[in-house]
PyMOL Python script that loads the backbone (N, CA, C, O; Angstrom):
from pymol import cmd

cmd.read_pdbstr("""\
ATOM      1  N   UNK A   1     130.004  95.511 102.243  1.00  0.00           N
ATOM      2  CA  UNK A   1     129.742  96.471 101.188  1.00  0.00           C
ATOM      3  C   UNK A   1     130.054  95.867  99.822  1.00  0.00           C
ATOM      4  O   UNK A   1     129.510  96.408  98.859  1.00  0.00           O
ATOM      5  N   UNK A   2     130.808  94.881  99.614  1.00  0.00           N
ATOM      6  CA  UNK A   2     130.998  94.226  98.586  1.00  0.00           C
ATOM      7  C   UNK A   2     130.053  93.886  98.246  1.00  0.00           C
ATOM      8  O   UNK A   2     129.376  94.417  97.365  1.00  0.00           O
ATOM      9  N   UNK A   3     129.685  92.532  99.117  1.00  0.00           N
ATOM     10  CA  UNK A   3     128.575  91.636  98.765  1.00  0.00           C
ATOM     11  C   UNK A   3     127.625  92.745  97.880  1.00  0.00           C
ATOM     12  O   UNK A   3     127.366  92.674  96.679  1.00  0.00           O
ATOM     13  N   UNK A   4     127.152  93.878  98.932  1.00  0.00           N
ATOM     14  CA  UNK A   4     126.034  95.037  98.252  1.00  0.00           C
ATOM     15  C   UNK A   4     126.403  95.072  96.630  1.00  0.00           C
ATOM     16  O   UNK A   4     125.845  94.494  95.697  1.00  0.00           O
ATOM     17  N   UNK A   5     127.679  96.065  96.641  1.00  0.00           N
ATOM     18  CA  UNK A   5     127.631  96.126  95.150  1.00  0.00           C
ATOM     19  C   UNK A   5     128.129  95.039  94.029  1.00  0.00           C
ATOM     20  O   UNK A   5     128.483  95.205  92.862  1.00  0.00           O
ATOM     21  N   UNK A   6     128.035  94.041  94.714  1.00  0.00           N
ATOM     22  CA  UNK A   6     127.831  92.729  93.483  1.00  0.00           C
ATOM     23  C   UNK A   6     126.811  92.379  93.179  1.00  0.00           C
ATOM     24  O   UNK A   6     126.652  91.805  92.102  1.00  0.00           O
ATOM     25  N   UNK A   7     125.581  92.662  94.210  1.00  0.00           N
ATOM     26  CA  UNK A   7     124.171  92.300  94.365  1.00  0.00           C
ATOM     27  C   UNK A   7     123.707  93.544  93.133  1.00  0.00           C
ATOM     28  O   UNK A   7     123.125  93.382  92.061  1.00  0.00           O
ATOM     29  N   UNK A   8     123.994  94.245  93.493  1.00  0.00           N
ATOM     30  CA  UNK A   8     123.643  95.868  93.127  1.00  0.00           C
ATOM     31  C   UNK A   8     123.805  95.412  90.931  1.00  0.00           C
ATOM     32  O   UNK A   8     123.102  95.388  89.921  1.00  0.00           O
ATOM     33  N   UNK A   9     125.213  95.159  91.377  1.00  0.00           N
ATOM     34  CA  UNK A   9     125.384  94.978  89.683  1.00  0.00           C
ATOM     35  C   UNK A   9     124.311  94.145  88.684  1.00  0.00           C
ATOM     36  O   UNK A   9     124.236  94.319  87.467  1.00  0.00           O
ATOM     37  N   UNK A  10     123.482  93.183  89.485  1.00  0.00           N
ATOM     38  CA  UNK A  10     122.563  92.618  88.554  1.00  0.00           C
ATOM     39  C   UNK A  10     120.769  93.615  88.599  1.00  0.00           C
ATOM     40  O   UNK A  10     119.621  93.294  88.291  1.00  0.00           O
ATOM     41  N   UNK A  11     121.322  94.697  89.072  1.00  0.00           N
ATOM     42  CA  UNK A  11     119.856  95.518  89.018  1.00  0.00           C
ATOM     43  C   UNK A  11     118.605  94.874  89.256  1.00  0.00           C
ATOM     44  O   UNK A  11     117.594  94.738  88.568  1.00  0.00           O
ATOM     45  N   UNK A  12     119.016  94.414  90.719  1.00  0.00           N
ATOM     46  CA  UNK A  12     117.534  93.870  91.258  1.00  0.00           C
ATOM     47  C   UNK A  12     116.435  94.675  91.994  1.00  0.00           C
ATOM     48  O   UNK A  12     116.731  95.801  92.397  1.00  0.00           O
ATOM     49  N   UNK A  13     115.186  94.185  92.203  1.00  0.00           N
ATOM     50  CA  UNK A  13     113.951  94.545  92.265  1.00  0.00           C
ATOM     51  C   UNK A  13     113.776  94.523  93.913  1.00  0.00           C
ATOM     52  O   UNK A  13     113.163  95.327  94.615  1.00  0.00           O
ATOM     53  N   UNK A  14     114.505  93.354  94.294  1.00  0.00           N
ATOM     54  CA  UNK A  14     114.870  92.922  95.561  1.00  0.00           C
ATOM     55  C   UNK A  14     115.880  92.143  95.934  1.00  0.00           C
ATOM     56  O   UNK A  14     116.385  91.157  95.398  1.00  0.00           O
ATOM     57  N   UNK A  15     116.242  93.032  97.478  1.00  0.00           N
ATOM     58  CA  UNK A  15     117.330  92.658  97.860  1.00  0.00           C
ATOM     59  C   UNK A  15     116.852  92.039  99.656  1.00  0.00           C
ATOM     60  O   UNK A  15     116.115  92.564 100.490  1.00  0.00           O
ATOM     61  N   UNK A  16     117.538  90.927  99.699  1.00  0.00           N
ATOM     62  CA  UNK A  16     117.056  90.212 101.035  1.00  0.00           C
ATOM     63  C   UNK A  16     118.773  90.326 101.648  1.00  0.00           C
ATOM     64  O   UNK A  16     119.841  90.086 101.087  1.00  0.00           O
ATOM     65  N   UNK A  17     118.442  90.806 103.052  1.00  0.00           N
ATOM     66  CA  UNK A  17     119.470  90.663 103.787  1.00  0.00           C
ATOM     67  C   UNK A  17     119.603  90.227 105.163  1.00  0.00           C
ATOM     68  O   UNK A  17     119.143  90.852 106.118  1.00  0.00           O
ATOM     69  N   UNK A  18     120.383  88.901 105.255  1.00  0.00           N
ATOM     70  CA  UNK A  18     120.532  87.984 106.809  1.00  0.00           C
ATOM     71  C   UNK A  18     121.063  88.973 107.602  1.00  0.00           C
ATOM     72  O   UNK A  18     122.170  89.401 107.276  1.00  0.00           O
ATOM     73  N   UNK A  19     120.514  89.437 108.581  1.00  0.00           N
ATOM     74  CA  UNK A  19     121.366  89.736 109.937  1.00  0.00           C
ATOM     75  C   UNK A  19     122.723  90.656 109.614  1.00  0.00           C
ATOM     76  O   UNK A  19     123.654  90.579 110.416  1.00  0.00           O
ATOM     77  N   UNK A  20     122.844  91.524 108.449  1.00  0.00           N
ATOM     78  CA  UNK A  20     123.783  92.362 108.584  1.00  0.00           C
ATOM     79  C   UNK A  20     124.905  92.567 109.248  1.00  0.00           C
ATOM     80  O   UNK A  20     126.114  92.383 109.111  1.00  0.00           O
ATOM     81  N   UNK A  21     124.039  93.068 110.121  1.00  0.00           N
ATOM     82  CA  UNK A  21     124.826  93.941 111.484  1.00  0.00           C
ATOM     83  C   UNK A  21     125.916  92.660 112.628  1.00  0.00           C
ATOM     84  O   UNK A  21     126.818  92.744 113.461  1.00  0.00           O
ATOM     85  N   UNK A  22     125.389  91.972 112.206  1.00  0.00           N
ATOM     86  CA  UNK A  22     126.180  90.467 112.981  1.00  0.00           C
ATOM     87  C   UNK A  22     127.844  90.613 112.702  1.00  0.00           C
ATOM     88  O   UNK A  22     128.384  90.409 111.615  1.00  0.00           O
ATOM     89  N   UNK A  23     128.594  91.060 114.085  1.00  0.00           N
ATOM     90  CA  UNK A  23     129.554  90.787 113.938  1.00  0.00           C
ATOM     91  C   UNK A  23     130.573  92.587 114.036  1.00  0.00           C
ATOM     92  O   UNK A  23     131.768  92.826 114.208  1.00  0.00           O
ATOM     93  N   UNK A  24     129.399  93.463 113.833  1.00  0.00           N
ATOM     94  CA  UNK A  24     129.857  94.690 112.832  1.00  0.00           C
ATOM     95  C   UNK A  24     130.319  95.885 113.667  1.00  0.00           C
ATOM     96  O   UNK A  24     129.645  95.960 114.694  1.00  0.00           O
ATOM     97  N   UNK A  25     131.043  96.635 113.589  1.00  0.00           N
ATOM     98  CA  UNK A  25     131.593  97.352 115.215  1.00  0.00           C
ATOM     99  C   UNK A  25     130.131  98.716 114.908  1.00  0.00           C
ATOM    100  O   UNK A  25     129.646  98.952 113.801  1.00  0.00           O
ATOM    101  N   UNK A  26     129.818  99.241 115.921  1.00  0.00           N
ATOM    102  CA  UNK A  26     128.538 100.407 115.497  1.00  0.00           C
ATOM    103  C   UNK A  26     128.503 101.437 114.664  1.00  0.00           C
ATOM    104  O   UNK A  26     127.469 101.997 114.301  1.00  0.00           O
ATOM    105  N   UNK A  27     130.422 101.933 114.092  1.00  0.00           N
ATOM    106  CA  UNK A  27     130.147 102.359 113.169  1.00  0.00           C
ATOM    107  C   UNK A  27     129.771 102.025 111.532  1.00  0.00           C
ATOM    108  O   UNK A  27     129.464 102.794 110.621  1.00  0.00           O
ATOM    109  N   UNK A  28     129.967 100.217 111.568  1.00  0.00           N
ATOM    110  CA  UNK A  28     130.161  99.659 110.171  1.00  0.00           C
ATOM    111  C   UNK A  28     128.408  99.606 110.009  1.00  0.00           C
ATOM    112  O   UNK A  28     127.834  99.950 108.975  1.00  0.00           O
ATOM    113  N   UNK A  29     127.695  99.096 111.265  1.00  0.00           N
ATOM    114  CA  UNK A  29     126.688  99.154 111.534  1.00  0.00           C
ATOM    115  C   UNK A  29     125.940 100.497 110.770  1.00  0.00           C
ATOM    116  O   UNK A  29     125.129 100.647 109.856  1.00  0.00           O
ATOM    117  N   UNK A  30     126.450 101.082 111.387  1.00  0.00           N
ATOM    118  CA  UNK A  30     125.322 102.466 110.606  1.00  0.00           C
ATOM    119  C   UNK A  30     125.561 102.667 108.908  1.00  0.00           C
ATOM    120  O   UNK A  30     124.813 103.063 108.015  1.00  0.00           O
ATOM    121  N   UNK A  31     126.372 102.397 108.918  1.00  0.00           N
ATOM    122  CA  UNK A  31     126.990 102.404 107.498  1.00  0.00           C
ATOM    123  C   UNK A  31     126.434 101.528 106.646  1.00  0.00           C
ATOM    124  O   UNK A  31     126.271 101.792 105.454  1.00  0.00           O
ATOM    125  N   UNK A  32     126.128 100.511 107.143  1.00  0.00           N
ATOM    126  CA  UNK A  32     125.405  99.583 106.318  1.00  0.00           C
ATOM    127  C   UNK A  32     123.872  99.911 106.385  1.00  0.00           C
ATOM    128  O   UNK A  32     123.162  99.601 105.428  1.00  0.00           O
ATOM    129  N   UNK A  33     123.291 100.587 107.592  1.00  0.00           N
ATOM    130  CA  UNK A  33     122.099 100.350 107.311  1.00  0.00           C
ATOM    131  C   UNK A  33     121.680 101.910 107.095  1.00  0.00           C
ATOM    132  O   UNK A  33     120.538 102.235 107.421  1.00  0.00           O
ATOM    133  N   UNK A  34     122.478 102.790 106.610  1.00  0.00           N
ATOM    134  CA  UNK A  34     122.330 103.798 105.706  1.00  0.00           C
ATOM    135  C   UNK A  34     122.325 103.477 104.307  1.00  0.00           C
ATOM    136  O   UNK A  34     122.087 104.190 103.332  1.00  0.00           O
ATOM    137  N   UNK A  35     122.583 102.466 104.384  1.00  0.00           N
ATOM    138  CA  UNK A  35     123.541 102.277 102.684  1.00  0.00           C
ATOM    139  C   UNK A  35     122.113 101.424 102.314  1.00  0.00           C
ATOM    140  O   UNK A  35     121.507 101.772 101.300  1.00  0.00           O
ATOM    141  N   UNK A  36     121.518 100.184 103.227  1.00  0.00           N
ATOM    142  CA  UNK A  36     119.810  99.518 103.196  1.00  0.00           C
ATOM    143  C   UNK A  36     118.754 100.556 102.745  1.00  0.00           C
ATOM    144  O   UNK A  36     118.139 100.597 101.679  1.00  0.00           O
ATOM    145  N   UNK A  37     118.679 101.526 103.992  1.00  0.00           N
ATOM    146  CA  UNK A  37     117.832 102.498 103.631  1.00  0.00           C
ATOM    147  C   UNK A  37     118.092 103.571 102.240  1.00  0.00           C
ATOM    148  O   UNK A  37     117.007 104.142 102.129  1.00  0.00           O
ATOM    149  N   UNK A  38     118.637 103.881 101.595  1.00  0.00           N
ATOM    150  CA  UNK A  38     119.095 104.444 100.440  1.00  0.00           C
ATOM    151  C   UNK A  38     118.691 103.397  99.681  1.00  0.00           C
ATOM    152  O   UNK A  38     117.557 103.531  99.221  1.00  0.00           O
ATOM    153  N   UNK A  39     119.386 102.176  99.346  1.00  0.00           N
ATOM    154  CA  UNK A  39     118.471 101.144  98.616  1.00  0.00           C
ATOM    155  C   UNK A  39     116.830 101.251  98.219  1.00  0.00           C
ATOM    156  O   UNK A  39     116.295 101.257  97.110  1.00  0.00           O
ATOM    157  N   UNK A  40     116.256 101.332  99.562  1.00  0.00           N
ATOM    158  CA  UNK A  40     115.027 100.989  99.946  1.00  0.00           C
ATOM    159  C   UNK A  40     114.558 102.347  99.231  1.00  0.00           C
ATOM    160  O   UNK A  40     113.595 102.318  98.466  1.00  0.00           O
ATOM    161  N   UNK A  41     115.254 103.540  99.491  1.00  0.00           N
ATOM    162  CA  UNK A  41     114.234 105.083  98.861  1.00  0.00           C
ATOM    163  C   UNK A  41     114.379 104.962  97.448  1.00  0.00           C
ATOM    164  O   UNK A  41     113.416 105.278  96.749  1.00  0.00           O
ATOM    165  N   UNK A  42     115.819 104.405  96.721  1.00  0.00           N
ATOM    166  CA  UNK A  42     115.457 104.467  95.459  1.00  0.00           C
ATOM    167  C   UNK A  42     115.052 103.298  94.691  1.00  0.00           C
ATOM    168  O   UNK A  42     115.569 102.868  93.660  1.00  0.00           O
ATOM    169  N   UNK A  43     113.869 102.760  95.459  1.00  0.00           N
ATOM    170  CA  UNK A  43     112.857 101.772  94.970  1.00  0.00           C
ATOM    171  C   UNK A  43     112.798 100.499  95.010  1.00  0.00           C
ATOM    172  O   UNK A  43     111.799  99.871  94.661  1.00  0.00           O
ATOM    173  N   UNK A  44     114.299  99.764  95.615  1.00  0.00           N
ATOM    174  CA  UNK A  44     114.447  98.410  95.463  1.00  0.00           C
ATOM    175  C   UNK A  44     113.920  97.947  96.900  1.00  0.00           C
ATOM    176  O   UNK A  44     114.214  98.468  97.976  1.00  0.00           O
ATOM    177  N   UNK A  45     112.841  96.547  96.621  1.00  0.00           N
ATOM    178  CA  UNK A  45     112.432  96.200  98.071  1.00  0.00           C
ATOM    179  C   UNK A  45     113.468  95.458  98.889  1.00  0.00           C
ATOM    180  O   UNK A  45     114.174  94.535  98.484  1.00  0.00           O
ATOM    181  N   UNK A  46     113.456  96.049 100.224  1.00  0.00           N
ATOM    182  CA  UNK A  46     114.607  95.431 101.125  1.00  0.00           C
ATOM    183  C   UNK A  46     113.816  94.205 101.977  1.00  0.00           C
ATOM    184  O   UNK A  46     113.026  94.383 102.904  1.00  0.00           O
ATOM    185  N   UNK A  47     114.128  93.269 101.563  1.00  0.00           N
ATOM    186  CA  UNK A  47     113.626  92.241 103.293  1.00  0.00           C
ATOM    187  C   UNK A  47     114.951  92.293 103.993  1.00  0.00           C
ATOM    188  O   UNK A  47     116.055  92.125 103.474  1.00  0.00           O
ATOM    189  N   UNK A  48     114.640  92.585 105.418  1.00  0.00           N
ATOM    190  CA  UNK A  48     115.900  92.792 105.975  1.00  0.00           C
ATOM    191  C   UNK A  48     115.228  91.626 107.626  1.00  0.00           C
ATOM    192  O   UNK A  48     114.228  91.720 108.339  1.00  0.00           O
ATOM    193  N   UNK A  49     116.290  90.751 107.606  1.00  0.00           N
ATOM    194  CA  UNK A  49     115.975  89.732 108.762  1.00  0.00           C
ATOM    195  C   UNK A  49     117.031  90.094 109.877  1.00  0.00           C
ATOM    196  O   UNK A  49     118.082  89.553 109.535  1.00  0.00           O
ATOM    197  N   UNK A  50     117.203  90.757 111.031  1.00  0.00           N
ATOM    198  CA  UNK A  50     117.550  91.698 111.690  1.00  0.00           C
ATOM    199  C   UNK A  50     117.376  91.068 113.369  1.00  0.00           C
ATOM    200  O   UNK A  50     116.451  90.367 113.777  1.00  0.00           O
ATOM    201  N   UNK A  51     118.437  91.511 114.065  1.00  0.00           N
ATOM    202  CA  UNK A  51     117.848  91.494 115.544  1.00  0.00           C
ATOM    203  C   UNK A  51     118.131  92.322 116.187  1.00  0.00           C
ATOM    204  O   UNK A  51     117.783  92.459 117.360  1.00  0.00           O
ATOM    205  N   UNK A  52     119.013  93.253 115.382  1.00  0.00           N
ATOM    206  CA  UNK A  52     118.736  94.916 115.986  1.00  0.00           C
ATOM    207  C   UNK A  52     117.798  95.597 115.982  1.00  0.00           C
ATOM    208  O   UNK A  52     117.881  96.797 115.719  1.00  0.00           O
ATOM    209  N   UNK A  53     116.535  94.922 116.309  1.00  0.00           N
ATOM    210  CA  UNK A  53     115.075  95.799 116.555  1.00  0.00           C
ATOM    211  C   UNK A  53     115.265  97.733 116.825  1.00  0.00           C
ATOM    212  O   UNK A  53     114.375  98.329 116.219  1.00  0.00           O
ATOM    213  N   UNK A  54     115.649  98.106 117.129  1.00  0.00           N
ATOM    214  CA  UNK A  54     115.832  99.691 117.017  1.00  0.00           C
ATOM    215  C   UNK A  54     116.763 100.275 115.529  1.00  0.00           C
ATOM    216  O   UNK A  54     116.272 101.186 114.864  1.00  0.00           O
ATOM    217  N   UNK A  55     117.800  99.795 115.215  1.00  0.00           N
ATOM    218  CA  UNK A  55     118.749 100.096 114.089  1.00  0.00           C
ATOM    219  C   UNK A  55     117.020  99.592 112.691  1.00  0.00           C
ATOM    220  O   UNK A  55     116.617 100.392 111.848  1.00  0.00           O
ATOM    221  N   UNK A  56     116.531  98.443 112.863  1.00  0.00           N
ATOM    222  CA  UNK A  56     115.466  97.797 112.387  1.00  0.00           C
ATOM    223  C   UNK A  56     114.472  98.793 111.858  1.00  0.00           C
ATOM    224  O   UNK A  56     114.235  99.101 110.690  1.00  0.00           O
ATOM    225  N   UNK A  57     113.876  99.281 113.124  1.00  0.00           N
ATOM    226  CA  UNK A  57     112.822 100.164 113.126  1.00  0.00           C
ATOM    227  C   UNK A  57     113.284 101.384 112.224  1.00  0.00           C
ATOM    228  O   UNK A  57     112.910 101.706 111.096  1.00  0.00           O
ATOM    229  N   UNK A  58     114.087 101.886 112.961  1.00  0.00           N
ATOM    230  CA  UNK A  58     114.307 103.262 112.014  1.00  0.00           C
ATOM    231  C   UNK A  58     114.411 103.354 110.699  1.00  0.00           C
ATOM    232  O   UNK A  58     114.500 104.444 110.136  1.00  0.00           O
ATOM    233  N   UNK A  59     114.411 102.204 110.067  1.00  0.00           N
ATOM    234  CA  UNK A  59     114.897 102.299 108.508  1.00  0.00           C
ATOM    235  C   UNK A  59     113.303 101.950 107.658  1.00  0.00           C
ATOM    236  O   UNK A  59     112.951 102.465 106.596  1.00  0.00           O
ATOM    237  N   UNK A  60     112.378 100.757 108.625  1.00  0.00           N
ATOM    238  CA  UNK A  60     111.222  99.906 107.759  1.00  0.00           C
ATOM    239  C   UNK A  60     110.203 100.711 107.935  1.00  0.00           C
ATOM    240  O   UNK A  60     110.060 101.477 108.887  1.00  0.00           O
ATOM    241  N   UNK A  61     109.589 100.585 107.175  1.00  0.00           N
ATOM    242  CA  UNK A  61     108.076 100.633 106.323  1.00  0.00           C
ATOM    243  C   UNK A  61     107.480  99.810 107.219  1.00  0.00           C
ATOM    244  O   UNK A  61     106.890 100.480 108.066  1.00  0.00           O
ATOM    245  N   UNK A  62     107.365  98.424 107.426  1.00  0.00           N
ATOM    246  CA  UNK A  62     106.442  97.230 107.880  1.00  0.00           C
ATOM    247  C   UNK A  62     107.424  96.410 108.483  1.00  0.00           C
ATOM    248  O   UNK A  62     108.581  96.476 108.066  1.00  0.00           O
ATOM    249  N   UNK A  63     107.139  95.686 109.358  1.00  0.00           N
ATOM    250  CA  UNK A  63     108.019  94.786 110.165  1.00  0.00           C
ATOM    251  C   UNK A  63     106.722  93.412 110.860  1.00  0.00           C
ATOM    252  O   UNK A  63     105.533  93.340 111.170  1.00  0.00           O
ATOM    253  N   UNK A  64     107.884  92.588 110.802  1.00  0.00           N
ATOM    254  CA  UNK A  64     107.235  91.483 111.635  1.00  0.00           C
ATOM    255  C   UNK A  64     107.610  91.014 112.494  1.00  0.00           C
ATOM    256  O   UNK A  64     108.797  90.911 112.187  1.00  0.00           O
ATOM    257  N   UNK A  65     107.472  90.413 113.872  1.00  0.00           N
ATOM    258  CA  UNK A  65     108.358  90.230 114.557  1.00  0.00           C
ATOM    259  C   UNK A  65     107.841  88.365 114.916  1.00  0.00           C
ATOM    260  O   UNK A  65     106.722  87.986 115.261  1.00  0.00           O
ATOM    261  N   UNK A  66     109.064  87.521 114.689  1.00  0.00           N
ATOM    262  CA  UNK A  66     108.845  86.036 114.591  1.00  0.00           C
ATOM    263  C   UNK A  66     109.201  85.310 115.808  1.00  0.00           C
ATOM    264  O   UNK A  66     110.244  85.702 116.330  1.00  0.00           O
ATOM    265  N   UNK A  67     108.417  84.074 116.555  1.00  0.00           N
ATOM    266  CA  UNK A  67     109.323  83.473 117.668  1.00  0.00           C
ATOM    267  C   UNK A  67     108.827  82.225 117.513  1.00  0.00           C
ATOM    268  O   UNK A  67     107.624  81.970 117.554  1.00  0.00           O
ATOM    269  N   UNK A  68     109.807  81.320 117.311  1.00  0.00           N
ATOM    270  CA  UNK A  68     109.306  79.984 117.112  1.00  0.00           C
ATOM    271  C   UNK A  68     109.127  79.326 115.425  1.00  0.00           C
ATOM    272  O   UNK A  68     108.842  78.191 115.045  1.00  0.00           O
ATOM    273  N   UNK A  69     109.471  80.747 114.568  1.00  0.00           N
ATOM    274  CA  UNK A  69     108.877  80.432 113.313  1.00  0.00           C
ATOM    275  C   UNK A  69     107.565  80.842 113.254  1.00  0.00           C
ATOM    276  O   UNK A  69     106.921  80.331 112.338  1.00  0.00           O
ATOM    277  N   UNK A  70     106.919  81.703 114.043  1.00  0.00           N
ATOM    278  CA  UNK A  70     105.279  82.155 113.644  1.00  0.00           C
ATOM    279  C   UNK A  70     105.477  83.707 114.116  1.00  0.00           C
ATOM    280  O   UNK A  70     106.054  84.250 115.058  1.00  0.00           O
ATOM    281  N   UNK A  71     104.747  84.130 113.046  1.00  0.00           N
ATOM    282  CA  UNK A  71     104.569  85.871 113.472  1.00  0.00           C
ATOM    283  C   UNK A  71     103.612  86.170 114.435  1.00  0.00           C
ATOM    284  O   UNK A  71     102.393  86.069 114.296  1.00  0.00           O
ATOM    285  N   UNK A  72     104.229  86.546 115.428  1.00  0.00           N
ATOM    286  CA  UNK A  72     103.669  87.363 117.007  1.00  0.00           C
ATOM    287  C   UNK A  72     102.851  88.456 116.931  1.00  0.00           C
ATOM    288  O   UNK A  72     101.758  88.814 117.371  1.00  0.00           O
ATOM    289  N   UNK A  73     104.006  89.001 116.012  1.00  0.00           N
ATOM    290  CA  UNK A  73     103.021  90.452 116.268  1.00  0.00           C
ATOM    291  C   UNK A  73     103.545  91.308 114.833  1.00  0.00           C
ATOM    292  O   UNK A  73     104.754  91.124 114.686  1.00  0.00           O
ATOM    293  N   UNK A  74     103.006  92.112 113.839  1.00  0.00           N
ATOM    294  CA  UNK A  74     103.049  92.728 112.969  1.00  0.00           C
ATOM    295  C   UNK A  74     102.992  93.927 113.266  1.00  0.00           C
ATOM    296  O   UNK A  74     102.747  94.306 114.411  1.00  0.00           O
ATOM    297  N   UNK A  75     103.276  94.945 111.983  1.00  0.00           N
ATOM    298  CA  UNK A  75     102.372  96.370 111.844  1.00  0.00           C
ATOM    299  C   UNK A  75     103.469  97.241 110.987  1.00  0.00           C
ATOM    300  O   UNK A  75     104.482  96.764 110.477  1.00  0.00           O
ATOM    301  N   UNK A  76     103.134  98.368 110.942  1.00  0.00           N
ATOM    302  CA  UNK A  76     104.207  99.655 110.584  1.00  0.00           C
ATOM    303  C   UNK A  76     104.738  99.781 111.490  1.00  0.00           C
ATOM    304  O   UNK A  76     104.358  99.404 112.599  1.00  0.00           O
ATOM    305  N   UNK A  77     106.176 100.584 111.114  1.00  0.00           N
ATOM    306  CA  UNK A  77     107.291 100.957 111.988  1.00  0.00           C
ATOM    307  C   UNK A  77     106.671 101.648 113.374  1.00  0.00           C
ATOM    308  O   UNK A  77     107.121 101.401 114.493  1.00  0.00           O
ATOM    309  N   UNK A  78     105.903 102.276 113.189  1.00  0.00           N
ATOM    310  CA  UNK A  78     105.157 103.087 114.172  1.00  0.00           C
ATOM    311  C   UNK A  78     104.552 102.770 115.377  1.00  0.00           C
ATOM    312  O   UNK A  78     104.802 103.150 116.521  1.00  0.00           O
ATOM    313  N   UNK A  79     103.094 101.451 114.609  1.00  0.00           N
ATOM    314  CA  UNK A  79     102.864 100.295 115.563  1.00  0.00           C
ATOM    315  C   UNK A  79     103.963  99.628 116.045  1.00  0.00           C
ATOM    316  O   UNK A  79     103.932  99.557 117.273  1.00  0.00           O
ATOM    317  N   UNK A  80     104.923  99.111 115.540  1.00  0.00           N
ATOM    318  CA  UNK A  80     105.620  98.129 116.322  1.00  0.00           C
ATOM    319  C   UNK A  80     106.734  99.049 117.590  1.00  0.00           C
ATOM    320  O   UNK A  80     107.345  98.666 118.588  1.00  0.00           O
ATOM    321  N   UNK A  81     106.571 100.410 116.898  1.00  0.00           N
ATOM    322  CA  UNK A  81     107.587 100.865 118.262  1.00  0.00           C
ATOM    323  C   UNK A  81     106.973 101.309 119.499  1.00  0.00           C
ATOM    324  O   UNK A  81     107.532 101.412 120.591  1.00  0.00           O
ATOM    325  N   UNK A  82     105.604 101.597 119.174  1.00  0.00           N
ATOM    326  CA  UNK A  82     104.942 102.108 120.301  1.00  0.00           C
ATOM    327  C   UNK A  82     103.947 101.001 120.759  1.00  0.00           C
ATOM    328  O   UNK A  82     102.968 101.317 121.435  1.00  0.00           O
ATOM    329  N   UNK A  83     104.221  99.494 120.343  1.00  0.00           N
ATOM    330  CA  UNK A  83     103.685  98.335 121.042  1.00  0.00           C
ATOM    331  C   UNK A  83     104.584  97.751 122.247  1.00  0.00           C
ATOM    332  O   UNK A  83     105.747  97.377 122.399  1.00  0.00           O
ATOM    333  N   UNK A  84     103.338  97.884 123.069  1.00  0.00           N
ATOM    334  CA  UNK A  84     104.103  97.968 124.834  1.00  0.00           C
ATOM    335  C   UNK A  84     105.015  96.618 124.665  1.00  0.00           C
ATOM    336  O   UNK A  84     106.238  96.547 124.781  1.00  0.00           O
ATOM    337  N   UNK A  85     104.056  95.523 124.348  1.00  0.00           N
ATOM    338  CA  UNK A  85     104.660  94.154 124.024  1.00  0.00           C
ATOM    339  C   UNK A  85     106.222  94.542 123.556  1.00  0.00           C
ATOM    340  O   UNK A  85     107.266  94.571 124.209  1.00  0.00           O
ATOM    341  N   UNK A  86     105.915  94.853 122.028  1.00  0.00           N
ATOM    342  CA  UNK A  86     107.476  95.217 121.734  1.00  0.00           C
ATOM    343  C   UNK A  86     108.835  95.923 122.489  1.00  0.00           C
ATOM    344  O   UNK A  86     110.061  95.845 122.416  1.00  0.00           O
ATOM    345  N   UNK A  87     107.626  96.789 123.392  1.00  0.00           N
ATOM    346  CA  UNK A  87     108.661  97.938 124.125  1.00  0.00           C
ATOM    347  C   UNK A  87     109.488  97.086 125.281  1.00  0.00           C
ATOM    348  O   UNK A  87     110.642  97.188 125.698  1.00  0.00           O
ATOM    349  N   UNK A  88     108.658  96.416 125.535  1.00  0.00           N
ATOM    350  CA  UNK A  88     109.237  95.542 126.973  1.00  0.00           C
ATOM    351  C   UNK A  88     110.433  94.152 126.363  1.00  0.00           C
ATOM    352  O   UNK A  88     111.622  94.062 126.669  1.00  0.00           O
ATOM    353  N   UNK A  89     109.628  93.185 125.430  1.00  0.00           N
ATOM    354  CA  UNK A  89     110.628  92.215 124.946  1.00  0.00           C
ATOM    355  C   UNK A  89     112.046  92.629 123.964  1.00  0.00           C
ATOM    356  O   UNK A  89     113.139  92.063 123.993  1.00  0.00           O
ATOM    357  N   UNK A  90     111.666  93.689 123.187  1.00  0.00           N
ATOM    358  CA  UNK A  90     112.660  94.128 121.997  1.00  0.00           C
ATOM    359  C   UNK A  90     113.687  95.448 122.790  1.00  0.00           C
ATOM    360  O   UNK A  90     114.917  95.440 122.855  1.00  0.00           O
ATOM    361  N   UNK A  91     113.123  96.093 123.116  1.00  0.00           N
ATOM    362  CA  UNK A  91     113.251  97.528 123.006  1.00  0.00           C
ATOM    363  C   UNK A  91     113.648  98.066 124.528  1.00  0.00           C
ATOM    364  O   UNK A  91     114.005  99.239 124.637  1.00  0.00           O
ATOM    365  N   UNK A  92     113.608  97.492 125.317  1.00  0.00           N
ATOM    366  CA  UNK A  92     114.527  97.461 127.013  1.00  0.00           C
ATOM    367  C   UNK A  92     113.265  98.429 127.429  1.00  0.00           C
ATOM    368  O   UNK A  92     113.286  98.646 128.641  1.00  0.00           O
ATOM    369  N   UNK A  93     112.601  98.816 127.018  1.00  0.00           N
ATOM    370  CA  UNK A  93     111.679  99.751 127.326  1.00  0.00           C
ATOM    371  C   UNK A  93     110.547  99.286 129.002  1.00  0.00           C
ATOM    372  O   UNK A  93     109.670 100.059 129.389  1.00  0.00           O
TER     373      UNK A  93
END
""", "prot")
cmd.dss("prot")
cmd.show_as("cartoon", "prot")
cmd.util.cbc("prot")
cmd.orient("prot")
């Protein structure tokens, strides 16, 4: 949360964030990616690089999903949750 509001203090346009959640017990977890999404509604673009694919989903607009360094598979939050592909590799589905 630091890091955030030091980032925060130079009133950026965009904010890119590594893997967050790495490390984070599930409640710091939500906390942070309440605190992303609030970012994201009052206008600043979030790239968020993530491997909590579900915590992920619920917050984005658009997602990509990468293996190898090449994008697999794209779309809106929507497409990517109800892509079987996704459902089976990401999503335990």
């Amino acid at each position: 949360m630091l890091v955030i509001g030091r980032a925060l203090m130079a009133l950026p346009t965009l904010c890119i964030f590594d893997e967050p959640s790495t490390g984070m017990s599930p409640v710091l977890v939500e906390q942070s990616f309440h605190v992303i999404e609030q970012l994201r509604d009052e206008g600043i673009t979030v790239l968020l690089i993530e491997q909590n694919v579900k915590k992920s989903l619920e917050i984005a607009d658009r997602g990509y999903v990468l293996e190898s360094g090449r994008v697999v598979l794209e779309g809106d939050r929507e497409e990517l949750a109800s892509s079987e592909v996704m459902g089976r590799a990401y999503l335990g589905l």
